[in-house]
N, C-alpha and C positions, 0 to 999 in steps of 0.2 A: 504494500500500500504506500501510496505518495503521503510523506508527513510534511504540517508546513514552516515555515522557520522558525523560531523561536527566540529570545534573548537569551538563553542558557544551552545554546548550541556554541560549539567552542570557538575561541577567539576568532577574530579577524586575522592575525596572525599565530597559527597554531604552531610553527616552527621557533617560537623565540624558546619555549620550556627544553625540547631537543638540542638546540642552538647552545644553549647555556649548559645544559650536561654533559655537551660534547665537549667545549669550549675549557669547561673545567677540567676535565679529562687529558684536553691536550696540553693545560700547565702541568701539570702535575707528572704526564709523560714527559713533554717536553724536558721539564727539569730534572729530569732523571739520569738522560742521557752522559752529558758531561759528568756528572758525579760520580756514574758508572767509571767512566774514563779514570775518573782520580782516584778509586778506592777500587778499583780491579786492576791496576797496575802491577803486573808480576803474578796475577795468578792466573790460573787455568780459565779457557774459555767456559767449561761444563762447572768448574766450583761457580763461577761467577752467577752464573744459570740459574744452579741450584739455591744459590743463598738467594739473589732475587725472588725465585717463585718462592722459595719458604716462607718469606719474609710476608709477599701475597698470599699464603694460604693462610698465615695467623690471621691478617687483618679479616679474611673472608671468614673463619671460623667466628671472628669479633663481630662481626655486624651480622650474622644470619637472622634472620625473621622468624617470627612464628609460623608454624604451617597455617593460621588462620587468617595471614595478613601476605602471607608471600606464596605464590605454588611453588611447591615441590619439584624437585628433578623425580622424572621418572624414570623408570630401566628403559625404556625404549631408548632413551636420551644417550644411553651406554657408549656404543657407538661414535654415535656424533661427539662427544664428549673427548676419545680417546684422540680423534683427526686433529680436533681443536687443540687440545695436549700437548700435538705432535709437532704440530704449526708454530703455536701460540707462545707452548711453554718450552720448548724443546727445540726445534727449527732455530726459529726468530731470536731469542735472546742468545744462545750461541756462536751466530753468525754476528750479530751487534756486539758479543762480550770478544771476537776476536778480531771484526775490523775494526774496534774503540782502539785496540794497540797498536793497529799499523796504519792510522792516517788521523789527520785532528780531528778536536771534539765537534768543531764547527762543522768542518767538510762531511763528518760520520750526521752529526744534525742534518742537515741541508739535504744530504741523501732522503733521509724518511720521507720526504716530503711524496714521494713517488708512491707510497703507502696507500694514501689516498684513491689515487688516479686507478690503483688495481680494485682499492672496495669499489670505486663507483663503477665501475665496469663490471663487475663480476657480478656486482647487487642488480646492475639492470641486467645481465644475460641469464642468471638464474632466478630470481626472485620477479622481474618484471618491473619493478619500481620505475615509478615515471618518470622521466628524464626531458623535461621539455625545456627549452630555451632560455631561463635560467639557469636551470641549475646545470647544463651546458656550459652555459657562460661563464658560473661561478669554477666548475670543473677547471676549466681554460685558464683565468686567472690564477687559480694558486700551484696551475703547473707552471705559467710564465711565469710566476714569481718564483716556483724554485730553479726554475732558470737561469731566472737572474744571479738567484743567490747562486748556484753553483760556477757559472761563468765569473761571478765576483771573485768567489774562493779559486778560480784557476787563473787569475790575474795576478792573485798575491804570490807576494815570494815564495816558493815551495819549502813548506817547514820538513824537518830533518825526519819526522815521524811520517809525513804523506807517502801514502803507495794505491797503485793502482787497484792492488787485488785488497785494502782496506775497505774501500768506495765499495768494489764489486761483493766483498763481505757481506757491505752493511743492503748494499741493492737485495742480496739472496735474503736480508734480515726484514726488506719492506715487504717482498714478494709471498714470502711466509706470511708474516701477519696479512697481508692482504688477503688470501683464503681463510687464514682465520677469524677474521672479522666475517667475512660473507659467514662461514659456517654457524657461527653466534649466533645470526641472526632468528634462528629457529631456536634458538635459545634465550632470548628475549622477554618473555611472559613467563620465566621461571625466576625462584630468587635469585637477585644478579650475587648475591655473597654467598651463597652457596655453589652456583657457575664458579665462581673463583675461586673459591675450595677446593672443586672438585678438578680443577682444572689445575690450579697448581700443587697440589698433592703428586697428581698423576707427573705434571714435567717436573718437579722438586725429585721424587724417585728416581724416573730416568735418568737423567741427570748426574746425581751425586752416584747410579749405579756406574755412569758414562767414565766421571770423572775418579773413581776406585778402581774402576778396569785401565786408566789410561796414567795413571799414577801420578796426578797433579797432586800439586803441593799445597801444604795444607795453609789456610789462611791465618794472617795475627789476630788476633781478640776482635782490635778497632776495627779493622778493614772488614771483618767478618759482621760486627754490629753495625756496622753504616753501611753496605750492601743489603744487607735483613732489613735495616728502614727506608734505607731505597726502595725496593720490594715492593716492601709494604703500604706506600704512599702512591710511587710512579708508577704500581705494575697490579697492588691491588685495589686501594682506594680508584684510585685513574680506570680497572676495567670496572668496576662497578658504575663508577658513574656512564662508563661508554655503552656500557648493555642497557642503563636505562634510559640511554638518549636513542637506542636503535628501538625501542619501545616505542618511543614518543615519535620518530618521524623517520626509521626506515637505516638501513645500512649505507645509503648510496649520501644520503645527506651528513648522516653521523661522522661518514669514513672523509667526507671534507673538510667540514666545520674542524677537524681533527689535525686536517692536515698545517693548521695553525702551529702545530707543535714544535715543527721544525725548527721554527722561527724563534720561538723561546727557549731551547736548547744552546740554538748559537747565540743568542744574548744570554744567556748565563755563560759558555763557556768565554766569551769577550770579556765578561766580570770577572772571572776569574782567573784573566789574563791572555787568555788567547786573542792576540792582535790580528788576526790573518782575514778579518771581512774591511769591507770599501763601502762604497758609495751604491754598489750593485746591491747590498744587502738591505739596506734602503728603500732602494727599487723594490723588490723583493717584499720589504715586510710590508709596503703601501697595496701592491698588487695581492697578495693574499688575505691581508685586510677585509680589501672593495670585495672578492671570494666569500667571505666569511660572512658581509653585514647582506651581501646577494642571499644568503640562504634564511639567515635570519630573517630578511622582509620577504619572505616567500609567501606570496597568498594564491594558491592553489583553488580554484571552485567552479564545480560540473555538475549536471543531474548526473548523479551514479545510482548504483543498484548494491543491497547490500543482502546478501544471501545467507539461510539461517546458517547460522554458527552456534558448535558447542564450545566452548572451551574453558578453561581456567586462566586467572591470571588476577593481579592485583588492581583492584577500581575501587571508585567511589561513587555513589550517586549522586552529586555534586561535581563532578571534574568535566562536566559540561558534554559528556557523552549521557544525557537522562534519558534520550530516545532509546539508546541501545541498550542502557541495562536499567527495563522495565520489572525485572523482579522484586517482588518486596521480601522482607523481614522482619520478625518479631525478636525484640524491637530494632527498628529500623537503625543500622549502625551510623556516625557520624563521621568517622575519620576510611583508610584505607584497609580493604579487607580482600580476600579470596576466597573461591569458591568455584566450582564447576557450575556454569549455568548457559542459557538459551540466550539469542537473541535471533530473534524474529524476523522474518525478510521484510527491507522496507526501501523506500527510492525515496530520495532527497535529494537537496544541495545544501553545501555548506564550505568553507574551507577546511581543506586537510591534506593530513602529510600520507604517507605511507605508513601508518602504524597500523597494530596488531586489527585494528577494525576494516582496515580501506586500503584491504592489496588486491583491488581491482587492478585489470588492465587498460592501458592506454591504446 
């Protein structure tokens, strides 16, 4: 049935809630980077790995949810779980903890930026996510801005640490997480600190099994605690907020607005001494900027069609989706909760992103 609009149908701009979890997400990565560089100096790429994700799985164990307020992983999720793991926990920060030694912190920054470029491609060929002419445009932007930055960082004088196969390292480290993120995205409506649990649990094992068969060397006290807060902040707090930003508007927007991160990597590692960016990075943080505030004023709005759905996942009956979740409760809860429930086929307009409600196609 046609419903007709309403004032508690969600925003005008429904991308800004996405936009800001993502954006949080990509501080918090971002700053991670360089740190990684200064406290995994001299050890093994797989120790480096492992204390990261451990460090991620405390914090995930620290925030889990009630099953009444957050769903649950299911066995089904096994599986997907493991790839993501493999990618996420395992792949990726391996490759990043071995190209951090062999090229600077900036250049290793400015790489991820191509992280991006892979979620939004992958999210529109698997998932279908609409991709229309801004967020086209925003795409384009924050890859000519890492453009820029990286032709910056090739103008500078070649520091004594830069190598080729550092750069191509950390490219295998954006590549990874790039399938990792698409994967996630089916993992989105479950507790995101449980996902990070379960996710760093599984690459924390591998990992430290990798770096016991390979005989790395064992870490100092310090190095070993400020890699576990690293972790814990850039790798756990950062993917929790990233799974509840692909919640709110979709993998293809999340993995841009993200792509922000690169940018605040290389200004920290500048703070912390590293001279090697120009005027191109400049360039650079303008153009992925104008990227970032594109997504955020995104206003998306179509007659679509909304087909019945079961599922579970965390809502409110307030959070300005009232049409879709028509069920009541005794007594009617006020804050966020979960539960397995219906919603009803219905055709509307309204603006919206790609979340868990409106993965119609284009």
């Amino acid at each position: 049935m046609t419903q007709p609009s309403h004032p508690l149908l969600p925003t005008r701009r429904p991308a800004i809630r996405g936009g800001v979890l993502a954006l949080l997400a990509a501080l918090l990565f971002g700053a991670s980077t360089p740190l990684v560089q200064r406290w995994g100096a001299g050890l093994g790429p797989f120790t480096t790995a492992a204390l990261l994700y451990g460090g991620a799985a405390v914090m995930g164990a620290l925030l889990r949810q009630p099953a009444a307020r957050e769903a649950r992983l299911q066995r089904s999720d096994g599986v997907r779980l493991i790839w993501v793991a493999l990618f996420g926990a395992v792949l990726g920060p391996v490759a990043l903890a071995w190209g951090l030694q062999h090229t600077s912190g900036t250049g290793a920054s400015l790489m991820l930026t191509l992280e991006a470029v892979f979620t939004a491609l992958l999210a529109g060929w698997l998932y279908g996510e609409s991709m229309d002419r801004r967020v086209w445009a925003a795409v384009a932007l924050l890859l000519a801005g890492g453009i820029a930055l990286v032709l910056d960082q090739g103008a500078q004088p070649a520091a004594p640490q830069a190598s080729v196969w550092g750069l191509l390292a950390v490219l295998v480290a954006t590549t990874a997480w790039g399938i990792d993120n698409t994967l996630s995205r089916a993992l989105a409506e479950r507790d995101p600190a449980q996902v990070v649990l379960a996710k760093s649990a599984l690459g924390t094992g591998a990992t430290l099994a990798l770096a016991w068969l390979t005989r790395e060397p064992t870490p100092h006290w310090h190095a070993g605690l400020a890699l576990l807060a690293v972790g814990a902040t850039g790798y756990g707090l950062s993917l929790r907020f990233y799974l509840l930003a692909q919640r709110s508007f979709g993998a293809a927007r999340t993995g841009s607005v993200y792509a922000f991160a690169p940018f605040i990597g290389a200004a920290l590692a500048w703070w912390l001494g590293d001279r090697s960016g120009g005027w191109g990075m400049l360039v650079g943080c303008l153009l992925m900027g104008a990227g970032v505030v594109l997504h955020l004023m995104e206003a998306h709005e179509h007659e679509h069609v909304h087909e019945r759905l079961v599922h579970e996942h965390a809502h409110r009956h307030d959070d300005g989706h009232h049409l879709h979740h028509l069920h009541h409760h005794e007594p009617m809860p006020t804050g966020a909760h979960s539960h397995r429930h219906e919603h009803e086929p219905m055709q509307h307009s309204h603006p919206h992103v790609p979340d868990a409600h409106h993965t119609h196609r284009h």
